[in-house]
N, C-alpha and C positions, 0 to 999 in steps of 0.2 A: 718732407718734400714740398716743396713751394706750390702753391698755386699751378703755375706758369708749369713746369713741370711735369708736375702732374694730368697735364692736360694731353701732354706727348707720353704718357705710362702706356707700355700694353698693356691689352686686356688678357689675365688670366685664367684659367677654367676651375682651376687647384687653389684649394685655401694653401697647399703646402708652397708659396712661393718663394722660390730662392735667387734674391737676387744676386749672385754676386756670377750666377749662371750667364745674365744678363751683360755684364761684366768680364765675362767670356767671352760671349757675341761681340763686344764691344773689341776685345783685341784681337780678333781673328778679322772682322771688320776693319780697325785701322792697318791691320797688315796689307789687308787686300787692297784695298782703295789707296791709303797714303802709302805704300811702304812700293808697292805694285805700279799699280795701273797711273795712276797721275804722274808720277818719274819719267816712269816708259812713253807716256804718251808726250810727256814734253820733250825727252830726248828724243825718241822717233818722230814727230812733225814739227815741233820748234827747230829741233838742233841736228835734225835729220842724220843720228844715231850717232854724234862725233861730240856728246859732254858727257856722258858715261862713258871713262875710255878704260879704266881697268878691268880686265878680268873679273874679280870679287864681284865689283859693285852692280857689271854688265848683269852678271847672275845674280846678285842677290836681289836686283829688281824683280827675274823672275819667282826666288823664292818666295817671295811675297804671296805666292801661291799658295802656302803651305795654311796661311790662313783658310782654306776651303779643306782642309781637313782635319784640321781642328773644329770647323762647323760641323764635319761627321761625327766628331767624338761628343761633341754635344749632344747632337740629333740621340746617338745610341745610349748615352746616358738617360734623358732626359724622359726622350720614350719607353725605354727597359722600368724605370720607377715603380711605375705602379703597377706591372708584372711581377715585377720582383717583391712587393709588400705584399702580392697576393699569393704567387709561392712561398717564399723565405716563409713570410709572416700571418700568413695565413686572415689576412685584410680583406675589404673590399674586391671580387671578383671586377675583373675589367668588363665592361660591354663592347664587345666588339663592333659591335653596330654603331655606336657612339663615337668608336675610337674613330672608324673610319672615315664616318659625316663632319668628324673635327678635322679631320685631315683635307675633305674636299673644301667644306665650307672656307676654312681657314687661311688657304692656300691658293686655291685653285681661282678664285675671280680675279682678285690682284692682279695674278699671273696671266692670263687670258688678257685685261684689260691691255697690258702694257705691250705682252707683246702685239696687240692689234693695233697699239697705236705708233707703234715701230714700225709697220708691216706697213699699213698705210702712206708715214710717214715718208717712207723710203723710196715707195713703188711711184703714189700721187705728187706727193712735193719734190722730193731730191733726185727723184729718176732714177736711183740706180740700181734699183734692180725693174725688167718688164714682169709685168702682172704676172702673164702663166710659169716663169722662170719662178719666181718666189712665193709661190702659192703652195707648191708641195713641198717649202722647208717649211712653212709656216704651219702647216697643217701638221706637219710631221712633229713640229717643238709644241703643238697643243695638244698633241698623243704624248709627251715623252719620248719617243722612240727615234729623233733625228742624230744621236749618237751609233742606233744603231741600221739606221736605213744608210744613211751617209756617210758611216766613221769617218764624221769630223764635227766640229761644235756649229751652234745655229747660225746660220749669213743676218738673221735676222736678228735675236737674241743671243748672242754668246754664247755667255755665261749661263743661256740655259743648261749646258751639258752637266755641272755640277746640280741644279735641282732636279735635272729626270734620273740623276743616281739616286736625290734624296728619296726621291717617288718610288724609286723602284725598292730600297729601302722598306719605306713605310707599310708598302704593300704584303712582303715577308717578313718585317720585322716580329709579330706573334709567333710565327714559327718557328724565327731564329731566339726569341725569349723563354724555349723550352728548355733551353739551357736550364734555364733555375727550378730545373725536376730532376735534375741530378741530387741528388743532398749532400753528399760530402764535399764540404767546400773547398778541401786542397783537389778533390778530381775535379770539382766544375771549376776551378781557375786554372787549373792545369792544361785544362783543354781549349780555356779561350786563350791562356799565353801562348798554347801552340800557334793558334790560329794567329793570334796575332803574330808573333817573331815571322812564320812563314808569310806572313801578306807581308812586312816589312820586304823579305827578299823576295818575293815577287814583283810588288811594286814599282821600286827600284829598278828594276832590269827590261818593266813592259810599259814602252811608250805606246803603247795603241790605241784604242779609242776608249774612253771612257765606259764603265759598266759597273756595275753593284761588285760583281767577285774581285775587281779590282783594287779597291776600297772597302771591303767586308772587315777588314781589318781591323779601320778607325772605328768603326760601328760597335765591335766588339770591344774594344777598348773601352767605349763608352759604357756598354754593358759589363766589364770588367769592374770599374767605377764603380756605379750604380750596386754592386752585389757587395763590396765593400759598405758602402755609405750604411744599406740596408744592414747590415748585420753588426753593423757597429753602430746607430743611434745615439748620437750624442756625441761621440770620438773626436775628441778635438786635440791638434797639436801645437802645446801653449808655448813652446819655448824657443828665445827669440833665434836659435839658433836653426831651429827649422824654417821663419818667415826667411832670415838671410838667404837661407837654401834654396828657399822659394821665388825670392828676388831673383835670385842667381841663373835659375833652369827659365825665367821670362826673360830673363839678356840674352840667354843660351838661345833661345826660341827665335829670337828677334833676327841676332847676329852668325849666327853659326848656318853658313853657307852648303849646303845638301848640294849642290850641285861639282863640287871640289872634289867630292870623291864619296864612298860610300862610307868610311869613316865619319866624315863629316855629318854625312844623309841621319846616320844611327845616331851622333848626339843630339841632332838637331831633335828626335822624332823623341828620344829619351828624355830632353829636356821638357816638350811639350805633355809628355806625359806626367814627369815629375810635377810640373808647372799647375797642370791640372788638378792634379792629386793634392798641391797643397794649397790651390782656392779650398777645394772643397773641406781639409779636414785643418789649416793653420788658422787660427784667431784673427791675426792682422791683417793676413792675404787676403782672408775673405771679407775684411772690415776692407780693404785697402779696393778690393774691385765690387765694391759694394757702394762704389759713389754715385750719388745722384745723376751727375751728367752720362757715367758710364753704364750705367741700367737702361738711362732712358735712349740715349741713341745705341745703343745693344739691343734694345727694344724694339726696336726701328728698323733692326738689320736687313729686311727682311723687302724693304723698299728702298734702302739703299744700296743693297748689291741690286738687283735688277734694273735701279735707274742711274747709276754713278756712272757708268762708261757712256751714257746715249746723252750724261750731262755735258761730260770733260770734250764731248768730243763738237759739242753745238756749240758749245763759251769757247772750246779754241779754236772753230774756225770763223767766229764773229771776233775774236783778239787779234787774227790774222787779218780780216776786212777791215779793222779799225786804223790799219798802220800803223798802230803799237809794236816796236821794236823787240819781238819775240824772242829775238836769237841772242837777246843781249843777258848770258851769263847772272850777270849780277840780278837778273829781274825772275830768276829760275824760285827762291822760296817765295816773293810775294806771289808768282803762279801758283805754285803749291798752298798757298793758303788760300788764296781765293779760289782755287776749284776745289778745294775743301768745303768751302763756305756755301758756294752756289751749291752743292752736294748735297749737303746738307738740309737746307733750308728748302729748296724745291720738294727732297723725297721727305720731310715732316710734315710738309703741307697733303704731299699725295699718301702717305701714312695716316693725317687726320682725314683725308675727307674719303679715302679709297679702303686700305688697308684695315685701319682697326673696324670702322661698322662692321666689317665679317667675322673680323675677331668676339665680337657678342652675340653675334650668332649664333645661339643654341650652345653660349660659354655655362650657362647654369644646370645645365643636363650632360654636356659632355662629360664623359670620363675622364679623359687628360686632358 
């Protein structure tokens, strides 16, 4: 890894790092951001919802969503790890003291900074919300809890709704990892496929406001993962007809529209999990999402979903003040790339000078 590169790496706590994990983050990220939210926002304020005109693609802007639960199956793999080396394999006990203060240090300032500088942003320069009006969402999305005071996501941070699920998560996740005090391993997989097939159909059928049992699902997929990985050591799937396979279930992921029907919803979710499954145990896949560029902003994710919407949404309405011809169709990818770019570049800067210093915080003691 270059120099230059290297310089935007996160910082990890675990000699055991895997990046092709990273690589994961990296395509649940461009789902969200390119595949989502910058489409949507230039069809909704450029083209004021009339250049996405099909059905499919109306939704599949929305599917772009699905990338924020693939970031759950991460989360449940990622953290289940070293639970799981301590049950299965009888390792290093976890500190849970450790686990925790990794969880606050790690997370929690970032998060705090940005959304106060939203909040401000909004109430002192742009006016639009008054101070006492926005002071108990603000307060509320720096408890976690504005998904459930207000079922509905934050006026001020969004997108906070998918991290106060991760929070809530983190919080239970030791005691949803007692799972692996079951020993026989066809009853403790038997039990998390239940749980998972039943959250698929629940999922699916409850729009309401976001919460942990909602999404317990992906969690456990992740920890599904993880019990596999641990008991097979070394398991690798060399033959090229499994990468093809692999290729295959990330087209499926990408393409395959969940909102068409529930048929649909179930490949899409099967692909993502196949998908999963074979970063972590095919040869190439994991050589393949193991690239440089896709570690490092996979690395990053972390201040790029929190800062990408409050980018796209300040560069397009200085593109609109500039009398640059917005509505003009053919100028729809070079948008797309430049609100890519500006994304980018702004949240690696707040990445180096905000995000990682906490990332080394207490990274040499932490447990995970």
């Amino acid at each position: 890894m270059s120099t230059f590169f290297e310089k935007f790496r996160r910082v990890t706590a675990s000699t055991n790092y895997q990046p092709e994990i990273d690589g994961l983050r990296f395509v649940a990220l461009f789902m969200v951001v390119a595949f989502m939210h910058i489409p949507r926002y230039i069809n909704q304020i450029f083209h004021d919802n009339t250049w996405v005109k099909s059905l499919y693609w109306r939704t599949f802007l929305t599917n772009g969503g699905n990338g924020v639960v693939l970031f759950f199956v991460i989360s449940g793999f990622i953290l289940s790890l070293p639970f799981a080396q301590m049950y299965l394999r009888k390792e290093k006990p976890v500190n849970l003291r450790w686990y925790y203060l990794r969880r606050l240090t790690r997370l929690e300032p970032p998060y705090i900074i940005v959304l106060t500088v939203l909040f401000v942003a909004e109430v002192f320069l742009l006016k639009k919300f008054d101070f006492g009006e926005a002071l108990p969402h603000y307060l509320a999305s720096v408890l976690y809890v504005h998904n459930f005071v207000y079922k509905e996501a934050s006026t001020i941070l969004p997108l906070a709704w998918s991290l106060e699920v991760e929070v809530q998560f983190y919080v239970v996740a030791p005691l949803l990892f007692s799972i692996f005090l079951v020993r026989k391993p066809m009853v403790r997989r038997l039990i998390m496929t239940i749980i998972i097939m039943a959250g698929l159909f629940y999922w699916y059928n409850d729009w309401g406001f976001p919460h942990l049992l909602k999404y317990l699902h992906f969690f456990f997929a992740g920890i599904f993962f993880a019990d596999l990985y641990i008991s097979a050591p070394g398991f690798q799937l060399k033959n090229k007809t499994y990468f093809f396979i692999g290729l295959l279930s990330f087209i499926g992921l990408i393409f395959f529209n969940s909102q068409l029907g529930f048929g649909y919803y179930l490949l899409k979710m099967g692909c993502m999990f196949l998908f999963f499954y074979s970063v972590l145990f095919n040869v190439k896949m994991k050589s393949l999402f193991s690239k440089t560029f896709l570690i490092v902003v996979g690395g990053m994710c972390y201040s790029v979903y929190m800062l990408h919407q409050a980018i796209v949404s300040f560069f397009g309405k200085l593109i609109m003040k500039l009398g640059i011809d917005y509505t003009n169709t053919n100028y729809i990818p070079a948008f797309i790339l430049f609100f890519l770019f500006v994304v980018l570049v702004i949240s690696s800067i707040y990445f180096l000078v905000v995000e990682k210093p906490f990332m080394k915080f207490n990274s040499r003691k932490a447990s995970i």
